[in-house]
N, C-alpha and C positions, 0 to 999 in steps of 0.2 A: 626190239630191245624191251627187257620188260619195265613195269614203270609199278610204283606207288604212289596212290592217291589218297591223300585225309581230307576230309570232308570236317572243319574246322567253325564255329560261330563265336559269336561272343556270349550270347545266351542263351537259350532252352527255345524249343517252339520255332524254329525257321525252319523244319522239312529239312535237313539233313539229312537225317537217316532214310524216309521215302527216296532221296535221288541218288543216295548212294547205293542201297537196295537196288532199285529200279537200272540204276547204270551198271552193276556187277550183270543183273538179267540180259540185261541190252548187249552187256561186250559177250555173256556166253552164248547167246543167240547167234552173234556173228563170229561164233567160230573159236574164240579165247578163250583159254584155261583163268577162272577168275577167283582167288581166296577175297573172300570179304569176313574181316573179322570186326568184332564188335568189342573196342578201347571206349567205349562211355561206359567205363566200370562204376559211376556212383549213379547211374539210371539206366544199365542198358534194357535193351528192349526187341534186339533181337529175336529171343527165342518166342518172345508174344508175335511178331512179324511175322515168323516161319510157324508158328504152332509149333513148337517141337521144345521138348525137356533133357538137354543134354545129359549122358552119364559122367563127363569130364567138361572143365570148364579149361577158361583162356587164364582163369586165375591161378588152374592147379598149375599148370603149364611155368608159369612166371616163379611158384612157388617151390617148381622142379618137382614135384608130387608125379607128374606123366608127363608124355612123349607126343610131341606133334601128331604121330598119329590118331592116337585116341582123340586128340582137339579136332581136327578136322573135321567137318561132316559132311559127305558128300550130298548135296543138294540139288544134283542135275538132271532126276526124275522128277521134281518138282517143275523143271524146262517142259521136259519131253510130255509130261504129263498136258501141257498147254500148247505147245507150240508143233508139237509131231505134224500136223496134218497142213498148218500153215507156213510152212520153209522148207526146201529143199534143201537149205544152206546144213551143213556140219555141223553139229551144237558140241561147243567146249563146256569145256566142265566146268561145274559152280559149287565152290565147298566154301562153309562157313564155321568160323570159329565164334563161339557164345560165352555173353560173360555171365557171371555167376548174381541174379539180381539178388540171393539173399542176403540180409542188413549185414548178419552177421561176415560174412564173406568180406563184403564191403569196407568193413569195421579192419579188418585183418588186412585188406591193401592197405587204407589209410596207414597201420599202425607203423608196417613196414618200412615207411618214410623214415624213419626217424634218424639215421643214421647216413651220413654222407658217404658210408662206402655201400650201403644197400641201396642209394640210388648208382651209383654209378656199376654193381652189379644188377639190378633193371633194366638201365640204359642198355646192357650187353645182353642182355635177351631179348629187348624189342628189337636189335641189330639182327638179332641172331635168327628172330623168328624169319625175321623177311628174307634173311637169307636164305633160311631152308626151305622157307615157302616157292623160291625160286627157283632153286637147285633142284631140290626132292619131290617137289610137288608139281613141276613143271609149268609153276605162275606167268601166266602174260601180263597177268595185272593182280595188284595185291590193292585191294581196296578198304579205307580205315573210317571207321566213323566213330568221332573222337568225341570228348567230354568236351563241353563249353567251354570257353573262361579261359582263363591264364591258370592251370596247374596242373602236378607235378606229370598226371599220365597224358594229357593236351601235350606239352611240351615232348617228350618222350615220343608221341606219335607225330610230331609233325619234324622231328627231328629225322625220322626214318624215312619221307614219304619225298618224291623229287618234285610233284606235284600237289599243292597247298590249293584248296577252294574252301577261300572263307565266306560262311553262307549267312546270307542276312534278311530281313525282311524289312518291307519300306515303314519304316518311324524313326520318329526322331532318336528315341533311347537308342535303338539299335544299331543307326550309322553314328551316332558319336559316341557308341561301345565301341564299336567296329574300329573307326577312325583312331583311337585311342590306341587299341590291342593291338593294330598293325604297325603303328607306328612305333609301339613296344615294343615289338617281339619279332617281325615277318624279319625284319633287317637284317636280324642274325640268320634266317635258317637259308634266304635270299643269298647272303654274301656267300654263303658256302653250294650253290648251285641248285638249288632248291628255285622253282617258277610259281608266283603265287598268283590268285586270280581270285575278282570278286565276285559272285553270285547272288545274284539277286533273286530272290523268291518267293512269292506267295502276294506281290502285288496287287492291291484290289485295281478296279477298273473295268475289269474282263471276267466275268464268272459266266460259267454253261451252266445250262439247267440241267440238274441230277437226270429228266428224262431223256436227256440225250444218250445215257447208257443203254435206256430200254426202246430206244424207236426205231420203228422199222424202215426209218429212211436211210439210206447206202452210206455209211460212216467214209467209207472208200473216197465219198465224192464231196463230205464233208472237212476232213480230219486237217489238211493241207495247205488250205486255204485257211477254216480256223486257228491252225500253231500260228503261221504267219500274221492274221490279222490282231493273234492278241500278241504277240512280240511288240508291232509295230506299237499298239496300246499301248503296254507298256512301257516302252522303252520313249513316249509321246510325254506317257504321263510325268514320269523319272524326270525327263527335260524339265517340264512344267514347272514340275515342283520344287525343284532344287535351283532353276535356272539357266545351268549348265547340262550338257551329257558327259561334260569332264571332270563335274565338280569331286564325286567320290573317289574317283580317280585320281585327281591331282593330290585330295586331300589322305591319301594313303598308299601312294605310287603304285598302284596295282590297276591292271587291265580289269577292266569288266566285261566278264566271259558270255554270258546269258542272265537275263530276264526273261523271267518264268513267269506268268500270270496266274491270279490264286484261282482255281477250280474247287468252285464247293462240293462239288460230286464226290471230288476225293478226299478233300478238307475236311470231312464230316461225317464221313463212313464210319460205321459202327465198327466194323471192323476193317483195317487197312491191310492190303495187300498188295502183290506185284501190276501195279496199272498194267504196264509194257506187254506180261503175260495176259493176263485177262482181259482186255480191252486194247489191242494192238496198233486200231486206229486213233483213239482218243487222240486230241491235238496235247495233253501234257506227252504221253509216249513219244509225240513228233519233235516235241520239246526236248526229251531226253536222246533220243535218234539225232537229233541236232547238235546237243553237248558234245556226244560220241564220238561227233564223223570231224569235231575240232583238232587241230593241229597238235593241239596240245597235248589232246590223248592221244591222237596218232592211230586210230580206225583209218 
């Protein structure tokens, strides 16, 4: 059955878009057709991720300016280009929808709001999109990576998605933004059969040294053992410091799905790109191989 996934925070800076990236790669590697569009229309960033300069944005789209087609862009040479020679498995396809980062652009969704019948024709084009993404485009998975915060295109994308990961990082600001937002807002999109889940990510505790990219000892015999050992970190340290392993949990009825360890190799790269692809053992890829094979998403 195909599924939507928004990748939701309360504020800027917790790696959302890296794991939603990174898991769009992961689900077309094994085989899934995956649209990953880009809903953080007041910072997307996207098209920096992918190098690439859209002719048509996801803003024309909403605007009715073009046609799904022209938004899509098919991304799954970007796969093959990395991954040919290590899978035998089938590679589905991987299109991305980009949003438009210029100001002025930006300036022109805000303005749009104004009017209570233009949001509720919005709302029926984020409906609309996912459904033609489905239908037309032959989606197993439509994957969202949304604006922070409580507003109006946040709300709009987690309305569509049947699957809610709201992604946080270990501080205080950030689980009692968290704590807050959820209690706000998950309740409604939950009551209507929406599954939401909490994500923990970029934990200190557990960092690899950047030369673990470039050494010539067997990543193979490495990678496995590392995911695991730093889970366990962190999901020790989570305990430690809060007290509880249920405390976040209790304190905004949501399961906690993975803890993810910060890895400065990737934290810090000048330029970011598909870990999963380019370094296939790394223990973050094991981390995201492990999101995947969850129930929830249903690999």
């Amino acid at each position: 059955m195909p599924r939507c996934i928004a990748f939701h925070s309360y504020k800027g800076g917790t790696g959302k878009t890296t794991i939603a990236c990174n898991l769009a790669a992961m689900l077309s590697l094994r085989g899934y057709n995956v649209s990953l569009l880009d809903l953080d229309v007041y910072a997307p960033s996207l098209h920096a991720y992918f190098n690439y300069s859209a002719n048509k944005w996801i803003n024309d789209l909403l605007f009715e300016n073009s046609d799904l087609n022209e938004i899509m862009v098919d991304m799954t040479s970007t796969l093959t280009k990395h991954a040919a020679e290590k899978t035998d498995r089938k590679i589905g396809k991987l299109l991305v929808g980009f949003s438009n980062p210029q100001k002025e652009e930006i300036y022109k969704l805000e303005g749009s709001m104004k009017t209570a019948n233009a949001n509720i024709q919005l709302l029926r084009r984020f409906v609309q999109l996912r459904e033609d993404l489905i239908s037309d485009f032959e989606s197993d998975y439509v994957i969202l990576d949304t604006s922070p915060g409580i507003r109006y295109w946040s709300i709009n994308s987690l309305a569509i998605a049947d699957i809610l990961f709201l992604t946080l990082k270990f501080g205080d600001l950030d689980i009692e933004g968290t704590i807050k937002m959820a209690n706000d807002i998950y309740g409604s999109f939950t009551k209507f059969g929406s599954k939401s889940f909490l994500l923990l990510n970029l934990v200190s505790g557990y960092c690899i040294p950047r030369t673990y990219l470039h050494s010539s000892q067997s990543a193979d015999k490495m990678s496995s053992s590392m995911a695991a050992e730093g889970t366990a970190i962190e999901i020790q340290t989570f305990q430690n410091e809060l007290g509880s392993d249920t405390f976040l949990s209790d304190q905004t009825k949501m399961e906690l799905i993975s803890a993810i360890p910060c890895y400065c190799d990737i934290q810090f790269q000048k330029k970011e790109f598909l870990t999963v692809l380019q370094y296939p053992d790394h223990p973050f890829a094991k981390q995201l191989e492990q999101l995947a094979m969850t129930k929830q998403i249903g690999v």
